[in-house]
DRENKOLDO-123640 format. One record per atom (N, C-alpha, C): x, y, z; residue in three letters. Coordinates in steps of 0.02 Angstrom, whole numbers, padded with zeros to 5 digits, always signed. Layout:
REM DRENKOLDO-123640
XYZALA;...
//
This chain:
REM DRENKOLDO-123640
+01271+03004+00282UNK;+01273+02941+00247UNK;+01273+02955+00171UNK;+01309+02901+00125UNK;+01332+02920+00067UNK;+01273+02888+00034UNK;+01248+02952-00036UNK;+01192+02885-00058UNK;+01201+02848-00075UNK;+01270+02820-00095UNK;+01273+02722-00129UNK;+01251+02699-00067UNK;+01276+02712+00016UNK;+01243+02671+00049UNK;+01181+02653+00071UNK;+01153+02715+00044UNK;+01079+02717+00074UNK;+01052+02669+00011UNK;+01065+02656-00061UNK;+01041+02625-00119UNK;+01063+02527-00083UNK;+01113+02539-00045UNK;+01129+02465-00036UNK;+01077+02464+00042UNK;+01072+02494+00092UNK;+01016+02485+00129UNK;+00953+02460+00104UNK;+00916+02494+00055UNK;+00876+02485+00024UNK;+00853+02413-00005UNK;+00906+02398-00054UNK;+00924+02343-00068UNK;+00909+02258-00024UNK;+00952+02264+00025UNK;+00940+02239+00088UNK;+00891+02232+00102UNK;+00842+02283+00120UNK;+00786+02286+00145UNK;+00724+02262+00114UNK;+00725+02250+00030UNK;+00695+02224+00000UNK;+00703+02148+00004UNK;+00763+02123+00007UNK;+00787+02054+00019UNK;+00750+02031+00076UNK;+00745+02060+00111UNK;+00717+02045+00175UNK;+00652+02058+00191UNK;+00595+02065+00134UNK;+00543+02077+00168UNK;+00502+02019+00193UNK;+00436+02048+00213UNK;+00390+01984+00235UNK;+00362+01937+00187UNK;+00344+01877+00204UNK;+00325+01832+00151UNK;+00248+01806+00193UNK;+00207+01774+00130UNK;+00151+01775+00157UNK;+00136+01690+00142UNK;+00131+01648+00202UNK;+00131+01568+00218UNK;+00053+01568+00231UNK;+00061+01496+00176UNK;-00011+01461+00189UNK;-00001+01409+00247UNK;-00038+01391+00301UNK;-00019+01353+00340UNK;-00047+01302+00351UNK;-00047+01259+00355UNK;-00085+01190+00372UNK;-00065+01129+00408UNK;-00110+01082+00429UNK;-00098+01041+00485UNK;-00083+00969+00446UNK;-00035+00943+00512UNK;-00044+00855+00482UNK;-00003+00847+00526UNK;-00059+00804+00563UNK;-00055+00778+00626UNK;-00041+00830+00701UNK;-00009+00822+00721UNK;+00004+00865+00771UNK;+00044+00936+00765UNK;+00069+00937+00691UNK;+00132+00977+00663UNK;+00089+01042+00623UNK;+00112+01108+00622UNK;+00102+01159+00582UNK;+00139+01156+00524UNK;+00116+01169+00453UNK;+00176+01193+00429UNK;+00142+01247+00372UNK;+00191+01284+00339UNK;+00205+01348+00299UNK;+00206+01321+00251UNK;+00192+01334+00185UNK;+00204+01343+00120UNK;+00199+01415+00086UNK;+00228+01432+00053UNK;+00231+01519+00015UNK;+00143+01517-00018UNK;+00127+01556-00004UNK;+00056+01561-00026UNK;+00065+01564-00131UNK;+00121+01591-00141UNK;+00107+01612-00196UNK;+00132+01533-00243UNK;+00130+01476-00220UNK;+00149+01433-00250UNK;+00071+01398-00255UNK;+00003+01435-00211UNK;-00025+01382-00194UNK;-00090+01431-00252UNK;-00112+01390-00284UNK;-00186+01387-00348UNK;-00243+01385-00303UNK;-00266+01351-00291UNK;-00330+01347-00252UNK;-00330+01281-00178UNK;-00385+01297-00122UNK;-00386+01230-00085UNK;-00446+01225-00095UNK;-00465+01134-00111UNK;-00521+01108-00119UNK;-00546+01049-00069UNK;-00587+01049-00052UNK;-00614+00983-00020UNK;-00578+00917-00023UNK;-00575+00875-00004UNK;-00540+00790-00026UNK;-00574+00748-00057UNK;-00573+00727-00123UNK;-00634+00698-00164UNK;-00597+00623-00178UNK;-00651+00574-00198UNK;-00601+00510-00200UNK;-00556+00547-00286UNK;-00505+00486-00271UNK;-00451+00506-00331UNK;-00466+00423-00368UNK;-00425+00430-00442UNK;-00416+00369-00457UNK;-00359+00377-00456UNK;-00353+00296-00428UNK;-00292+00261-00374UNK;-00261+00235-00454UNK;-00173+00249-00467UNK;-00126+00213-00506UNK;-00089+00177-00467UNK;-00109+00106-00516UNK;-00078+00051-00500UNK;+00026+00051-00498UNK;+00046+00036-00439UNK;+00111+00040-00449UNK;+00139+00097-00413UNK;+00098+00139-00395UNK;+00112+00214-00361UNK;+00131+00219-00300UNK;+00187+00235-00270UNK;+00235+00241-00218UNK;+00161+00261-00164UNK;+00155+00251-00102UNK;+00108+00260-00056UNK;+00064+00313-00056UNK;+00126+00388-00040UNK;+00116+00434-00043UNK;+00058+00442-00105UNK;+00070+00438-00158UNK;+00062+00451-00217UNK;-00041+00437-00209UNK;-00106+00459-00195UNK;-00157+00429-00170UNK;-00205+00432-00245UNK;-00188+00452-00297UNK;-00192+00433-00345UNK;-00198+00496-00392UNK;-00258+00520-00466UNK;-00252+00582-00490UNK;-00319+00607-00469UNK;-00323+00682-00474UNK;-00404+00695-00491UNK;-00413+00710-00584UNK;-00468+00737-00588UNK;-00479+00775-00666UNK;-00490+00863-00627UNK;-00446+00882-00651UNK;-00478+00950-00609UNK;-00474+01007-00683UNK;-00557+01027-00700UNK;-00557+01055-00766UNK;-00530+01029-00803UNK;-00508+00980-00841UNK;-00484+00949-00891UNK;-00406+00948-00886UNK;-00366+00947-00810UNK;-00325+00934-00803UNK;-00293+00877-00766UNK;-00252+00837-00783UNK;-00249+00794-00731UNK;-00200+00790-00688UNK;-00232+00783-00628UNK;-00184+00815-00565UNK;-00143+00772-00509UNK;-00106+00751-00504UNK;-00070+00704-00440UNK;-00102+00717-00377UNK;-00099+00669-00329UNK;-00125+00700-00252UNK;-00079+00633-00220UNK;-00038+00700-00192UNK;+00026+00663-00143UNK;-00012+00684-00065UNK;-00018+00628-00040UNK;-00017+00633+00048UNK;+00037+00653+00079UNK;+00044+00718+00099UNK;+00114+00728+00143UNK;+00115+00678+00214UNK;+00073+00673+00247UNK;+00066+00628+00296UNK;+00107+00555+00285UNK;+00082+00547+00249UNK;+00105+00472+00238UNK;+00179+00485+00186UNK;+00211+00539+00148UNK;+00257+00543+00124UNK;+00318+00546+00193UNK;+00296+00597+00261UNK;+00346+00616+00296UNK;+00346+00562+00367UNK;+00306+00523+00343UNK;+00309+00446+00392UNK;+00259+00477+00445UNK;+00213+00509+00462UNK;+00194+00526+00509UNK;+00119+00491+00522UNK;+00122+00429+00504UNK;+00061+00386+00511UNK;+00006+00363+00460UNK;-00053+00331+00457UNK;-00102+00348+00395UNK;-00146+00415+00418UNK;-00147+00431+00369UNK;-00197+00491+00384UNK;-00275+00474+00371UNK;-00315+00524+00416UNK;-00397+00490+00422UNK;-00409+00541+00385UNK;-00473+00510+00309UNK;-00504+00569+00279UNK;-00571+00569+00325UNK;-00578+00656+00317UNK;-00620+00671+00362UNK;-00676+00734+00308UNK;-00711+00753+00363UNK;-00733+00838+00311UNK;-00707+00884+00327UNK;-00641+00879+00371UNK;-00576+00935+00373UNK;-00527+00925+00313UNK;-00518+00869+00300UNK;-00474+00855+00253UNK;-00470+00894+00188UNK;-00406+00925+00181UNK;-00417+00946+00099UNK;-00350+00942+00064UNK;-00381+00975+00000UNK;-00312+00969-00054UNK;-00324+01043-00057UNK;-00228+01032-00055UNK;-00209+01105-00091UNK;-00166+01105-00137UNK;-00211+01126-00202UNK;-00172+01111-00262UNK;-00122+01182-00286UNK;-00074+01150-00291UNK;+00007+01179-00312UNK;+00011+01209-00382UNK;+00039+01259-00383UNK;+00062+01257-00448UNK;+00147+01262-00433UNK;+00181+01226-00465UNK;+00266+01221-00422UNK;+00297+01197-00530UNK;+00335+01261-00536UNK;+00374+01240-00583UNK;+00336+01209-00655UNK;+00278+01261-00652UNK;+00238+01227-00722UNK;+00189+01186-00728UNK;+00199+01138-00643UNK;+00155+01086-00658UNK;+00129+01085-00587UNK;+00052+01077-00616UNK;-00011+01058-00537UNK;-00003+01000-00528UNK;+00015+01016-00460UNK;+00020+00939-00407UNK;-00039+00962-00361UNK;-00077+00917-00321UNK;-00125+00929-00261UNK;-00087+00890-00201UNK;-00095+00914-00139UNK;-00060+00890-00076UNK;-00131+00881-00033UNK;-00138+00823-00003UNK;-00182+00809+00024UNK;-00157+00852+00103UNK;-00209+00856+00146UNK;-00166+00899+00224UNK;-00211+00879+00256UNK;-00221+00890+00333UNK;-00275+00865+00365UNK;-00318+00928+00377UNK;-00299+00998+00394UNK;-00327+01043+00371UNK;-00290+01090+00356UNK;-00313+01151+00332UNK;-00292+01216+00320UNK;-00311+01273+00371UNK;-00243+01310+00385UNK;-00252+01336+00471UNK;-00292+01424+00436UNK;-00232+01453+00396UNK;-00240+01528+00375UNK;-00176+01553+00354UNK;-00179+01595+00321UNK;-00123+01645+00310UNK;-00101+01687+00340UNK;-00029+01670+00367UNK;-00006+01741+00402UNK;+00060+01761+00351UNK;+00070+01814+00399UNK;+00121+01859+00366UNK;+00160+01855+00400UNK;+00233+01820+00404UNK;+00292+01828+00427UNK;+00341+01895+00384UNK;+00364+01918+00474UNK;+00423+01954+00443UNK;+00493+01927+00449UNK;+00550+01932+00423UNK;+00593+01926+00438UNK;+00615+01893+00478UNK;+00622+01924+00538UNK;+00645+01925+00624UNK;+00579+01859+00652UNK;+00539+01852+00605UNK;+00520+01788+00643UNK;+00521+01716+00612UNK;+00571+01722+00548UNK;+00583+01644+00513UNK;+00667+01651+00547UNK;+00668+01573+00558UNK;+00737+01553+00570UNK;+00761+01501+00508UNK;+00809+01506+00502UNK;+00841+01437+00469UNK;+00842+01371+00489UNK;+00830+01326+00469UNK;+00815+01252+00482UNK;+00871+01239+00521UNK;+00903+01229+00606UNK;+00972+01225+00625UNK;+01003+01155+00611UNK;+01077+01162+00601UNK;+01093+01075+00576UNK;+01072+01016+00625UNK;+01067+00975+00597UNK;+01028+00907+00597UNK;+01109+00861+00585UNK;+01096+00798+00620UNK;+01174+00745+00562UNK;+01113+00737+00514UNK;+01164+00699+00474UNK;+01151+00685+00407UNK;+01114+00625+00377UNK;+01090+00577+00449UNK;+01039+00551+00433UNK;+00963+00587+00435UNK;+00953+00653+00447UNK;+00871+00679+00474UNK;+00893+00731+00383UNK;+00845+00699+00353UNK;+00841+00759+00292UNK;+00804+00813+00313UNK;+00858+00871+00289UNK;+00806+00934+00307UNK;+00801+00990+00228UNK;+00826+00957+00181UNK;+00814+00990+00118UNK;+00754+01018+00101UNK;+00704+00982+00129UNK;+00661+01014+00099UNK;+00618+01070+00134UNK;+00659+01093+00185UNK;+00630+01157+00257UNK;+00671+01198+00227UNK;+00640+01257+00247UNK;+00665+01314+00206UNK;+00699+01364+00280UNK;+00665+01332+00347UNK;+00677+01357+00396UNK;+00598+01325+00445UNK;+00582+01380+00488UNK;+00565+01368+00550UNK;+00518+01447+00568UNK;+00452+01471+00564UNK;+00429+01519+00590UNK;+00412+01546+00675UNK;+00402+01580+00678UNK;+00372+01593+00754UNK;+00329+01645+00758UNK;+00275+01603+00767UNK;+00185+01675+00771UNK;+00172+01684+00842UNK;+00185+01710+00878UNK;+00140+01705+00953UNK;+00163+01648+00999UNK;+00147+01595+01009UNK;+00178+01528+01046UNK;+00168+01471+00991UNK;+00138+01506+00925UNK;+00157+01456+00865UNK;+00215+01445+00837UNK;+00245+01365+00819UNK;+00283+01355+00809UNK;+00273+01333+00717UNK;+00304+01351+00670UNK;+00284+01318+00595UNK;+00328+01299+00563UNK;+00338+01241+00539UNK;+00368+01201+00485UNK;+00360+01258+00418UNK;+00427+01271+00385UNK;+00403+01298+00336UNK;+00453+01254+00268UNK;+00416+01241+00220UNK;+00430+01195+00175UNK;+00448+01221+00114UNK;+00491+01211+00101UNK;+00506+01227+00014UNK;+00476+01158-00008UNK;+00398+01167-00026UNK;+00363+01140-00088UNK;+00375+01113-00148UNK;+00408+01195-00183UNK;+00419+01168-00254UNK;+00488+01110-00251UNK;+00533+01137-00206UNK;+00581+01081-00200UNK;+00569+01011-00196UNK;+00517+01008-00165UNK;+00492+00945-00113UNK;+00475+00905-00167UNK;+00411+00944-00201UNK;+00364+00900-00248UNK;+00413+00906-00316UNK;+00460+00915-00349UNK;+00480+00918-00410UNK;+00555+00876-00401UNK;+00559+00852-00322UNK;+00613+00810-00339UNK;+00596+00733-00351UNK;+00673+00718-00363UNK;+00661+00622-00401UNK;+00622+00590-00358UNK;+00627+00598-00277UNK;+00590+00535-00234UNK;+00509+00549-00261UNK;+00500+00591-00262UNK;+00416+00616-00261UNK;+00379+00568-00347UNK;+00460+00551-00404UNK;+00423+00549-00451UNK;+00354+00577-00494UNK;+00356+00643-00489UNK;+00307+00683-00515UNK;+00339+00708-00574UNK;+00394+00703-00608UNK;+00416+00759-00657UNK;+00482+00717-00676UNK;+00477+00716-00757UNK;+00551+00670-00790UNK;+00621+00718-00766UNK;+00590+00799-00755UNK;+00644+00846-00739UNK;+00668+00858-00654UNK;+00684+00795-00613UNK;+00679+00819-00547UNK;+00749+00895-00542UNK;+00714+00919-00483UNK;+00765+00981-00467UNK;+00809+00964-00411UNK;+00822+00910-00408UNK;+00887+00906-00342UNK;+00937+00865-00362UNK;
//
């Protein structure tokens, strides 16, 4: 084997390594987020509620002298009201500059997917949005939603940012 090919193997092989998903629950569903998008998870504290704020939207916190959004994915992806509980938490984002918090019902753990066990999101018609799945994992007989985040939270529907990315 010629070494340019072994330099383009290589290559490849970096493209392809494992990525490491934060996982968490809501409702009956798993899902993934890239760990490295995620700042800290905190407890669910009341928020103050803005008047005018799309559902999702459950109001800000002050977190260290920052002030932070807290979007309910539950109630963003239609999947019912969600019950706060003392499972409940936020996991605050850092996505593109700016901390958002995502409320979840809990937080499962971090695994490490390789490769050979994320799939691509398969087509859907064109009424089921799937923009914001990055694909589909498989742990054991676990099945995981895996989410492109920063996409999610930095586009126009979410209204979090004058700069949406879609």
């Amino acid at each position: 084997m010629s070494h340019e090919m072994q330099t383009v193997g290589r290559t490849a092989d970096a493209a392809d390594a494992a990525q490491e998903f934060l996982t968490f629950r809501l409702g009956e569903e798993e899902y993934g987020i890239e760990i490295l998008k995620v700042q800290e998870i905190r407890g669910y504290d009341a928020v103050t509620t803005i008047a005018n704020a799309p559902a999702f939207i459950k109001g800000v916190i002050n977190l260290r002298g920052v002030i932070v959004p807290i979007v309910d994915l539950r109630i963003k992806f239609g999947l019912g009201q969600a019950e706060y509980n003392q499972f409940t938490v936020v996991i605050v984002l850092n996505v593109g500059g700016r901390v958002v918090g995502s409320v979840v019902d809990s937080v499962s753990d971090v695994l490490t997917l390789q490769p050979e066990q994320m799939r691509p999101a398969p087509p859907f018609s064109s009424s089921l949005d799937t923009k914001y799945l990055t694909g589909f994992g498989a742990v054991d007989d676990r099945m995981l939603i895996l989410l492109d985040i920063e996409r999610l939270m930095l586009s126009s529907e979410m209204a979090l940012t004058d700069n949406p990315v879609d």
